[in-house]
N, C-alpha and C positions, 0 to 999 in steps of 0.2 A: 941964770941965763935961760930963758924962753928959745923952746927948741921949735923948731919951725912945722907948721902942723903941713897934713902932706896926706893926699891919699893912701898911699900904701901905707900911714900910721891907722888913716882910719878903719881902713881894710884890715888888720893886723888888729886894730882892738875889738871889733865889733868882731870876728871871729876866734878871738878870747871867749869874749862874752857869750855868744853861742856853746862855744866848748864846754864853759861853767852850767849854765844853765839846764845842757843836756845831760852833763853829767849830777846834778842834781835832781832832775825830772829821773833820770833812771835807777839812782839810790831813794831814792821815795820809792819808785812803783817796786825794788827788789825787797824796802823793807815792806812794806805793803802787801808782797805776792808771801814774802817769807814769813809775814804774821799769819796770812789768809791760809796757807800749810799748814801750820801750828793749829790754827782752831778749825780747821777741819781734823788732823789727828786726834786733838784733844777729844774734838766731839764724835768720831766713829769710835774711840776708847769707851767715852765714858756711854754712850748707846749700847756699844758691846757689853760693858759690865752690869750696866742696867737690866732689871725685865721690862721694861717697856712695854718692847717687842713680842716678849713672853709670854705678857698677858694678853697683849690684843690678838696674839693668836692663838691662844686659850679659849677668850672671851669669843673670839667670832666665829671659832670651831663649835664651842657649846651652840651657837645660834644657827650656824649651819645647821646642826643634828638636829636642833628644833623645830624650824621653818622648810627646811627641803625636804618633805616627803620621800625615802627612800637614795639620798645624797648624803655625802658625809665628808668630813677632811681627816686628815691626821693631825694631831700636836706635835709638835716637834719644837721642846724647849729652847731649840738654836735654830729657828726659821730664817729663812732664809730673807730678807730687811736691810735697809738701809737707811742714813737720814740726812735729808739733804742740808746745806746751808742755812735752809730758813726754820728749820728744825721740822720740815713734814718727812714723818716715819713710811716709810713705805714696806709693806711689806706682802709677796706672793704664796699666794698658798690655792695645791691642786685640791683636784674635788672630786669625790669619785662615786661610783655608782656598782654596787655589788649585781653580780647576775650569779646565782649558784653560788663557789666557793671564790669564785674572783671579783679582785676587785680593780675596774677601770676605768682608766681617769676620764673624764667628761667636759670638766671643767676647769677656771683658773679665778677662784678670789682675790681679784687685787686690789688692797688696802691698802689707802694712803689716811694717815692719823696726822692733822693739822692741829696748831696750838689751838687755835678755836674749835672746838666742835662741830659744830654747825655745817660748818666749813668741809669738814674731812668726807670721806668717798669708800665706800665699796661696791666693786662690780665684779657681776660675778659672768663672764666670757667662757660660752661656751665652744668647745672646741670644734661641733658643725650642728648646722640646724636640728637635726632627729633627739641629739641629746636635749634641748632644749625644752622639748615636751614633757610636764611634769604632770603629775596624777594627782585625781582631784577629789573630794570627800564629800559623803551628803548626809546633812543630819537627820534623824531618826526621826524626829518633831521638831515643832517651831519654837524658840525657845520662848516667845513671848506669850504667845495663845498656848501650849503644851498639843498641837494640833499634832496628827498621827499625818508625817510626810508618806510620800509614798515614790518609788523609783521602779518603775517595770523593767523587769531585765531582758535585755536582748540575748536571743543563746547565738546569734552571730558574733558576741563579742568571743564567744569561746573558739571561734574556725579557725585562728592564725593557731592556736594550741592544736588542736584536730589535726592538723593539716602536714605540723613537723616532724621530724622521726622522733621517735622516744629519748632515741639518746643525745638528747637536746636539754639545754638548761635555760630558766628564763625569770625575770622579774614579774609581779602581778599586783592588781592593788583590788581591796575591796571596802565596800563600806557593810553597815550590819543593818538590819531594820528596828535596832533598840540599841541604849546604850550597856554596855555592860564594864564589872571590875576588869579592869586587865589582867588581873590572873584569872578571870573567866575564862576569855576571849584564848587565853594562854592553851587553856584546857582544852576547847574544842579543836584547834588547832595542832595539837599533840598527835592527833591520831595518823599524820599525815606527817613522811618525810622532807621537812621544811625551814627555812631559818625565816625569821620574823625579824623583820628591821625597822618598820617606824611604825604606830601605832596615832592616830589622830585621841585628843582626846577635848571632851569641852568643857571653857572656864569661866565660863560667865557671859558668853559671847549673845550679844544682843538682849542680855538677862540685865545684869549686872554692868556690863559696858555695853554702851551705846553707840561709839563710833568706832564701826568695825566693818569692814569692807566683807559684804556678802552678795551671793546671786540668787533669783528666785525665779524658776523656769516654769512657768506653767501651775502654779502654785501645787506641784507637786511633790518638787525635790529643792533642797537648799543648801547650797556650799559657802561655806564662811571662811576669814583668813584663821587660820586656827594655828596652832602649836602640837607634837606629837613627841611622844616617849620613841628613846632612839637608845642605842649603848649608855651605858653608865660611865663618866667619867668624873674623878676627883683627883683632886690634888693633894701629895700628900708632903706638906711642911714644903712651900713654895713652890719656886715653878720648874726645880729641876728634878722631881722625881712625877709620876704620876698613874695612877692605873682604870684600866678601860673592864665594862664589865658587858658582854652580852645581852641582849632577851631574851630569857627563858624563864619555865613557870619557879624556878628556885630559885630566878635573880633579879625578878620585877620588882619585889617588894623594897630591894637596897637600890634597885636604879629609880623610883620611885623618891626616896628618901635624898638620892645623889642630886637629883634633878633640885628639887626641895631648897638642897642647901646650898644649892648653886645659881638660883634663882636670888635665894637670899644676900648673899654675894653680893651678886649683880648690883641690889637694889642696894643695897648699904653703901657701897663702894665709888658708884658710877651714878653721874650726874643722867635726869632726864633726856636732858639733848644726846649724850652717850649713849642709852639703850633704842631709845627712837631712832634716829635718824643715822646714825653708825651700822649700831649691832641690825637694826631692824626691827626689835623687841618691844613693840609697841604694847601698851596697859600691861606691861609685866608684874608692877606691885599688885595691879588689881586681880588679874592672874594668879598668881601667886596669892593671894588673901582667899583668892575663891577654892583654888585647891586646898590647902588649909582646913576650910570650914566643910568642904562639900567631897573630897575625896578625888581620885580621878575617875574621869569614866569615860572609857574610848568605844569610839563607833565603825571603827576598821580597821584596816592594816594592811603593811606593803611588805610583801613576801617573797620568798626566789629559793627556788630547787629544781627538782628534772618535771619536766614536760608534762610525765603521766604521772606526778601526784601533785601537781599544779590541778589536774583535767579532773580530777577528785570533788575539787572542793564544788565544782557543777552542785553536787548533791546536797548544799548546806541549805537551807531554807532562808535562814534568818541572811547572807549573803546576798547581796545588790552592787549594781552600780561598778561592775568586775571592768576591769580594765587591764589592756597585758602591755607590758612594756618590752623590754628588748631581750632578743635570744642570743647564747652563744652556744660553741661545742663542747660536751659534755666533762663537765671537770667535777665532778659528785662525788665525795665518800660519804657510805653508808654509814648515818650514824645508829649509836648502838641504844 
C-alpha cells in the first residue's frame, strides 16, 4: 500500500538528506584536518631530527665570515627554524658586528631553503640604516695589466678618531699598498693593542675569473667583490660538536687550512645553484683552485680595539684607504 506523498514527507526527507550529507562533509574535513596534523608532526619531527637546518646554518655562517667584511653570525647546531607545509626551511639567524671586546647584533639573516634552489632566499635585514654601511677594499694593482694602483689618503679620515676620548673603543678598516702573506700582515700589526677580524684576500679576481663585479674610480684605486679570512671554524664528526678558532699570528696558518677544507666541502657537496645564488659564493671552485696553486695573499684588514692604538696605525706607510666605523664605551682588556 502506497502511502500518500505530502509535503511535510518531503520536508522531512530532504532534511534527512541534508543531515547525512553534512555529517559526511564534516568527517571528511575532520579526517582531512586529522591527517593534515599527523604530517605536519611527522614533518617538524623528522626536520627536528634532521641537519638540514644544521647545515644551512653552518654553511651560511661560513659565508657570512667570508663575504661581510668585519660581520659574523654564530652556529648554533639547534637554530632556531622551521618548515613549512610545502617543505620550505626557514631559518633566522642574528649578525653581528664586534667593536673592541663586544659583540653587537646588527643584523638578522633570514633563510628560507626551498626544494628548488633557485628558488630559495637570504636576506640579510639590518636592524637601522648606519649598521648597513660596510667597508670597502682597494687592490694594490690591476690584476690584469699588474699596474701599481694608487689611493691618496685623506688624514681627515682620522678626525672622528682624533676627536673621541681615549677611553673609547672602535672598529677600523684598511687596505695595504701591496699584497702581502697573512702572517706578514699578522706581524706588522702585532705591535699595536689590537684584534684582527677579517682580512680581504685575492683569488683570481679579474685574472683567472672574469665575471666579477668590480669598481674603477679614476683609474686610480679598484675595489672588487672579493672573499676575506675571518675565524676559523670546523666541524668536528658532524654538526653537533664544533670549534672556532681566532686571528692570530699562531693561528692563521690552521684558519687558513680550515677555510681550505671547508671550501672543499662546499664544492663536493653543494650543487652550483647552492653556492651562487643561496650561499652567495660565487666562482668558489675557481677560488679555491687558485688559492691552492697561488697561496693567500691579503691587502688589508678590519680591526677594533681602543681609540689611541687605533690612532697608531696613522704611521703605517704601506696603509691606505682607512676607513672607521662605529665607536662604543670602553670594554678593553689588556692583552698580555
Amino acid at each position: 500500500m502506497m502511502t500518500e506523498w505530502s509535503k511535510e514527507k518531503e520536508k522531512k526527507i530532504l532534511w534527512k538528506y541534508r543531515f547525512l550529507l553534512t555529517a559526511r562533509i564534516l568527517r571528511i574535513l575532520f579526517i582531512v584536518g586529522g591527517l593534515y596534523t599527523i604530517y605536519l608532526i611527522i614533518l617538524s619531527i623528522g626536520f627536528t631530527q634532521t641537519n638540514f637546518a644544521s647545515k644551512h646554518n653552518f654553511n651560511m655562517t661560513l659565508a657570512i665570515d667570508w663575504t661581510q667584511g668585519g660581520l659574523h653570525s654564530e652556529y648554533s647546531f639547534q637554530p632556531q627554524g622551521e618548515i613549512t607545509p610545502f617543505l620550505t626551511q626557514k631559518i633566522s639567524m642574528p649578525v653581528y658586528r664586534t667593536i673592541g671586546k663586544e659583540q653587537e647584533p646588527v643584523a638578522t639573516m633570514e633563510v628560507q631553503k626551498r626544494i628548488i634552489t633557485p628558488f630559495s632566499t637570504a636576506r640579510l635585514t639590518f636592524l637601522s640604516p648606519t649598521d648597513s654601511t660596510q667597508f670597502r677594499f682597494y687592490l694594490p694593482e690591476h690584476p690584469k695589466t699588474g699596474e701599481k694602483l694608487y689611493f691618496s689618503n685623506q688624514d681627515e679620515v682620522w678626525t672622528p678618531l682624533e676627536k673621541v676620548h681615549e677611553g673609547t673603543v672602535a672598529d677600523l678598516a684598511f687596505s695595504t699598498n701591496q699584497y702581502y702573506e697573512p702572517k706578514q700582515l699578522l706581524s706588522i700589526l702585532s705591535k699595536y693593542d689590537l684584534d684582527v677580524l677579517w682580512m680581504p684576500f685575492f683569488s683570481g679576481e679579474l685574472k683567472e675569473i672574469k665575471d666579477v663585479g668590480y669598481s674603477l674610480a679614476g683609474g686610480n684605486f679598484m675595489s672588487i667583490d672579493t672573499l676575506g679570512l675571518s675565524k676559523g671554524r670546523e666541524l668536528l664528526g658532524g654538526y653537533s660538536s664544533f670549534t672556532e678558532v681566532t686571528i692570530s699570528e699562531d693561528t692563521i696558518e690552521e684558519i687558513e687550512a680550515m677555510m681550505l677544507k671547508n671550501m672543499e666541502s662546499l664544492i663536493e657537496d653543494e650543487s652550483a645553484s647552492y653556492l651562487d645564488s643561496f650561499l652567495g659564493l660565487r666562482h668558489l671552485e675557481q677560488r679555491h683552485t687558485y688559492l691552492k696553486e697561488n697561496g693567500f695573499q691579503v691587502y688589508g684588514a678590519v680591526v677594533t680595539g681602543p681609540v689611541k692604538e687605533l690612532l697608531k696605525l696613522k704611521e703605517e706607510e704601506t696603509f691606505r684607504g682607512v676607513q672607521v666605523g662605529e665607536f662604543d664605551y670602553w670594554n678593553w682588556e689588556k692583552t698580555e
